[in-house]
C-alpha positions in Angstrom: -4.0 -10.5 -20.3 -8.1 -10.7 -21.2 -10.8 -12.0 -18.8 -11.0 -16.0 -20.2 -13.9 -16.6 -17.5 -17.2 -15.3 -18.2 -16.9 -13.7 -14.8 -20.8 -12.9 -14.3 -21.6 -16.6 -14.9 -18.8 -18.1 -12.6 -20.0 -15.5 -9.7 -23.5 -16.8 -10.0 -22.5 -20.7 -9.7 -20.2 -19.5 -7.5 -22.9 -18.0 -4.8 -25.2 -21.1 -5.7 -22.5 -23.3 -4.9 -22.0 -21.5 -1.4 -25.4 -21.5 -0.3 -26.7 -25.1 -1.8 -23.5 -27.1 -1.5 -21.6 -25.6 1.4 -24.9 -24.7 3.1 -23.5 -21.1 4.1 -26.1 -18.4 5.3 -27.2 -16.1 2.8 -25.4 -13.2 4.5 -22.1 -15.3 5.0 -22.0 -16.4 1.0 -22.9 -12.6 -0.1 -19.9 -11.6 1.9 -18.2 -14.2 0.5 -19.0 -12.9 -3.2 -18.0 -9.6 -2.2 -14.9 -10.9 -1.4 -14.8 -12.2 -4.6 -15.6 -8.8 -6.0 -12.9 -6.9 -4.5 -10.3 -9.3 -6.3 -11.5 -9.5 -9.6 -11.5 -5.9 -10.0 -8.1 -5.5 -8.8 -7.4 -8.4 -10.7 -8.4 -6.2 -13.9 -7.0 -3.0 -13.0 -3.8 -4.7 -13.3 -4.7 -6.3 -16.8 -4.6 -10.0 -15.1 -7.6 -12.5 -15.3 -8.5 -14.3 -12.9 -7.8 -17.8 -14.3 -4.6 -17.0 -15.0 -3.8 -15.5 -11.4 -0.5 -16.4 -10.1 0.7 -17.1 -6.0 2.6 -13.5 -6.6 -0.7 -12.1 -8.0 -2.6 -13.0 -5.0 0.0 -12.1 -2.4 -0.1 -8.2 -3.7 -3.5 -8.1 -3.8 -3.1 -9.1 0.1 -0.7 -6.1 0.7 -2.9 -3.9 -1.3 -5.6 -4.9 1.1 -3.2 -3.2 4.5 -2.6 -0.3 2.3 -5.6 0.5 2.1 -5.9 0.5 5.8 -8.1 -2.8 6.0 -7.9 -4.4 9.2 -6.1 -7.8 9.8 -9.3 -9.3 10.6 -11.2 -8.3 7.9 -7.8 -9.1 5.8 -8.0 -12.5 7.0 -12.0 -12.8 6.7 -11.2 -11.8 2.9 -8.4 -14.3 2.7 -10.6 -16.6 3.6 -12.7 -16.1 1.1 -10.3 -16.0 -2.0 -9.4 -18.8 -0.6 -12.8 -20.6 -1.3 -13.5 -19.3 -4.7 -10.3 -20.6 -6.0 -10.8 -24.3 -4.6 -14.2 -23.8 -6.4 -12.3 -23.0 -9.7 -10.4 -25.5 -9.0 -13.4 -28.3 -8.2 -15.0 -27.0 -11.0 -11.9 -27.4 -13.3 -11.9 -23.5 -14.4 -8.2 -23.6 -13.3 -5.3 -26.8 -13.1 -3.6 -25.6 -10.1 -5.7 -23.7 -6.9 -2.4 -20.2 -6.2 -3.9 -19.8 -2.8 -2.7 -23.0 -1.5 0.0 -21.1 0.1 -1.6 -17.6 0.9 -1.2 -16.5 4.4 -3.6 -14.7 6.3 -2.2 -12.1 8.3 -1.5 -12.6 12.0 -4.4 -11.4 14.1 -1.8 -10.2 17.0 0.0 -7.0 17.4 1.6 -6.7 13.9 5.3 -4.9 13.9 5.5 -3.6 10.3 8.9 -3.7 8.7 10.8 0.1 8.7 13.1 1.1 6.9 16.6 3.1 8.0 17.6 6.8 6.2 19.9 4.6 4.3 17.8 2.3 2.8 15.5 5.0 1.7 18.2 7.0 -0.1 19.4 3.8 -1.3 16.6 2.8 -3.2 16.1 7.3 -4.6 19.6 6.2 -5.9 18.0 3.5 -8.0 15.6 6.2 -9.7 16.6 6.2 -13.7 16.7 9.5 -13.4 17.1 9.7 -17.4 13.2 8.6 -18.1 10.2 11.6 -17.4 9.2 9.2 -14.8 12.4 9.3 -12.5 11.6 12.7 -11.8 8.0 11.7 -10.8 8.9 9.1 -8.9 11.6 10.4 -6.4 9.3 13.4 -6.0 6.8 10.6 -5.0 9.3 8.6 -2.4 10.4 12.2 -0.9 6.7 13.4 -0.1 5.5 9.8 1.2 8.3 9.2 3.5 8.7 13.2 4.4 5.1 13.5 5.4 3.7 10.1 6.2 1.0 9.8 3.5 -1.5 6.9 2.8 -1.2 6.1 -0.3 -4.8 6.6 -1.4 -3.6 10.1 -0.1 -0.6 10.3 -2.2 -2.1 9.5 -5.6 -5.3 12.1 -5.0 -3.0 14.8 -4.2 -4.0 18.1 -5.9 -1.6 20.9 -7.3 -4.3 23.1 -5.5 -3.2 21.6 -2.1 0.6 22.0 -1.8 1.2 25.5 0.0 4.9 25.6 -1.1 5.5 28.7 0.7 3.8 27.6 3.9 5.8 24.6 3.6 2.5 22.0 4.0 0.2 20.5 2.2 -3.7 19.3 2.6 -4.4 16.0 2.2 -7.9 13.7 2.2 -7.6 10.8 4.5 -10.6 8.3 5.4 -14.0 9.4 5.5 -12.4 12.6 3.2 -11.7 14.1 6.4 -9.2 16.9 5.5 -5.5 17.6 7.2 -2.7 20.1 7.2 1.0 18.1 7.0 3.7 19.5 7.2 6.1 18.6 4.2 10.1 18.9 3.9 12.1 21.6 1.9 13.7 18.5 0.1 10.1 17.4 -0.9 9.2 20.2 -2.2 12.0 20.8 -3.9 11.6 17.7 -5.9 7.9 18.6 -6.6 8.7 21.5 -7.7 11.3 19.9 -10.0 8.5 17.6 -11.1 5.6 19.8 -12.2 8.5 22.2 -13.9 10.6 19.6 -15.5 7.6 16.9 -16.3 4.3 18.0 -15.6 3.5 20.8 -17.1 5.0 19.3 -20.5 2.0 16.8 -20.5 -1.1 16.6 -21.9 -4.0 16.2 -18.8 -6.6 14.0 -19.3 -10.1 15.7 -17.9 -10.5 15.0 -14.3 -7.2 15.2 -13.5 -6.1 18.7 -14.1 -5.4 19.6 -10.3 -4.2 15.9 -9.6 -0.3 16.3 -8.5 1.2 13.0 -9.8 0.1 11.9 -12.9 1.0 8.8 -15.4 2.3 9.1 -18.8 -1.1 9.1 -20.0 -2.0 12.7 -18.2 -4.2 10.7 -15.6 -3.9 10.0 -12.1 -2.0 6.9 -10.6 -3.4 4.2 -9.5 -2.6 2.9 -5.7 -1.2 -0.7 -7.7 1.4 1.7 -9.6 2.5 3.2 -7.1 3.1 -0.1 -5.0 5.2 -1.3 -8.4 7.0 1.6 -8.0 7.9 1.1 -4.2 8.2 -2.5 -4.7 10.8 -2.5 -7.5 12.7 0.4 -6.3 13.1 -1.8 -3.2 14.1 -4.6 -5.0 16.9 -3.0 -7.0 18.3 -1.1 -4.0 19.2 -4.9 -2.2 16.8 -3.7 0.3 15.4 -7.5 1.6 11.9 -6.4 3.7 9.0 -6.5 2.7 8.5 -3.1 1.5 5.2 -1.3 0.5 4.2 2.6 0.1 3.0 2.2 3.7 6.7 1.3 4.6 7.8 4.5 4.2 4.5 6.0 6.2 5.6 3.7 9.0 9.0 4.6 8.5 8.0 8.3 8.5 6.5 7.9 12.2 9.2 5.3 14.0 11.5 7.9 12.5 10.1 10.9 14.3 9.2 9.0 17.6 13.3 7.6 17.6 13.8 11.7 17.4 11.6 13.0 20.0 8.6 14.1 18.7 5.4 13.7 20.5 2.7 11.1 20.1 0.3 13.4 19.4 1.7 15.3 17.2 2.6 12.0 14.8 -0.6 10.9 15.7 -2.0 14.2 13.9 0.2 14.2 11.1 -0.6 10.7 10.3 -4.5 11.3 10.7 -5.2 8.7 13.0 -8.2 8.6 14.7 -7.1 7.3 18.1 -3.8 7.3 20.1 -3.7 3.8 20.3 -3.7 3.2 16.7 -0.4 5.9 17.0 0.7 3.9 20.0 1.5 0.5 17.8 5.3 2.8 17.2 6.2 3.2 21.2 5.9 -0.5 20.8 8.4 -0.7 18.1 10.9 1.4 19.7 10.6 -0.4 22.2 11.0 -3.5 21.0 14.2 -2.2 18.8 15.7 -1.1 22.4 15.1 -4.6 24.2 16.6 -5.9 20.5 19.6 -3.6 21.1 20.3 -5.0 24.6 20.2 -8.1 23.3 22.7 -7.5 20.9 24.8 -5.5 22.6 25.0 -6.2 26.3 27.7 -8.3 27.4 25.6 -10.7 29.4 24.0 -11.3 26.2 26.9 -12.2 24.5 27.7 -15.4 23.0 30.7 -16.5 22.3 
């Protein structure tokens, strides 16, 4: 759907109206604007003005915000601020209704992501049409993020260049394009392999993008918001009823191999965390699934 706002005017009354009216500092309404900036262009990369933004709109822009590894605070900071431009819109009559009436801000304690069981993950590759180019793509796509634990800002800037198929690993670039060696399944590379034989090497590449792994129908690379659809809808039409993101499957990844022994370091390592206590946030939730399974399970817990 097109822009209807004149986007560079309402961001200027916009900041006016912050510093003059609300009396904000000017550091506090330029962080406020950049707020603002960091919606409206995800707002256009997915085609949707926003005017016309809906409740739904809004709440995937909030989960793009965790996928891209933004903390809770700062989530909630740039809530926060969403939040104020769109009861300007609506004070200023730009818009009839304000869709942020309802957005949540993330929790600032210890959050327990959703995780999904083998089940539900081979559920929802059973969903894949495999019939369309795309299928073949996109089970490729859940195989390598759940098999090696991938951000999805790592998935999509995968190169061809960095899958070592006979070495069974792959490079990828996480934050601050520090590099790191994952391993990555036989079954993943299997479907890869399937991919770039069966798909990929059939297409025409856009320039730029010649070494990129996963591509769209267009030859280019895919955008994180695509690859969320893809999750998402997946999720949806396997009956699986969490709230499901690519960075389900990455959390998935690590409770899985913590539940089966591996050590913290090494999944702390293969998921290129900085610290161990980032890592640590899974002991929590095995822990917690434990206690949950005494609960359930013990007789003295039992209710009749």
């Amino acid at each position: 759907m097109p822009q209807l706002l004149d986007l560079a005017q309402v961001k200027r009354r916009y900041l006016a109206y912050l510093k003059v009216e609300k009396a904000l500092s000017a550091n506090t309404a330029e962080a406020y604007a950049d707020d603002v900036e960091k919606l409206t262009r995800y707002l256009s990369s997915a085609g949707i003005g926003a005017d016309s933004a809906t409740h739904a709109d809004l709440e995937q822009f909030v989960c793009t915000l965790h996928d891209l590894g933004i903390q809770p605070r700062s989530q909630a900071r740039i809530i926060s601020g969403v939040k104020s431009f769109y009861k300007f819109l609506k004070l200023e009559g730009y818009i009839a209704t304000n869709p942020t009436r309802l957005l949540q801000a993330p929790h600032l304690g210890r959050h327990l992501p959703d995780v999904l069981t083998v089940q539900e993950i081979d559920a929802m590759i059973a969903c894949i049409d495999m019939s369309k180019p795309e299928g073949r793509r996109n089970r490729a796509i859940i195989e390598t993020l759940y098999g090696c634990g991938l951000r999805v800002s790592e998935l999509v800037g995968l190169k061809l260049s960095q899958v070592y198929a006979s070495e069974e690993y792959i490079v990828v670039e996480g934050k601050g394009n520090k590099q790191r060696a994952v391993p990555i399944s036989a079954v993943a590379l299997e479907e890869i392999a399937l991919y770039v034989e069966q798909v990929r090497s059939h297409q025409v590449v856009k320039r730029g993008s010649e070494d990129i792994l996963f591509l769209n129908r267009r030859g280019a690379m895919l955008t994180r918001v695509m690859v969320f659809y893809i999750i998402k809808q997946l999720a949806e039409l396997a009956g699986v009823r969490k709230t499901v993101s690519p960075h389900t499957l990455r959390h998935s990844f690590a409770t899985h191999l913590l539940e089966g022994g591996a050590n913290l370091r090494a999944i702390q390592q293969m998921l290129g965390h900085e610290s161990i206590a980032t890592t640590e946030i899974y002991v929590h939730i095995d822990r917690t699934r434990l206690r949950q399974e005494i609960l359930d399970h013990h007789p003295r817990n039992r209710r009749s």
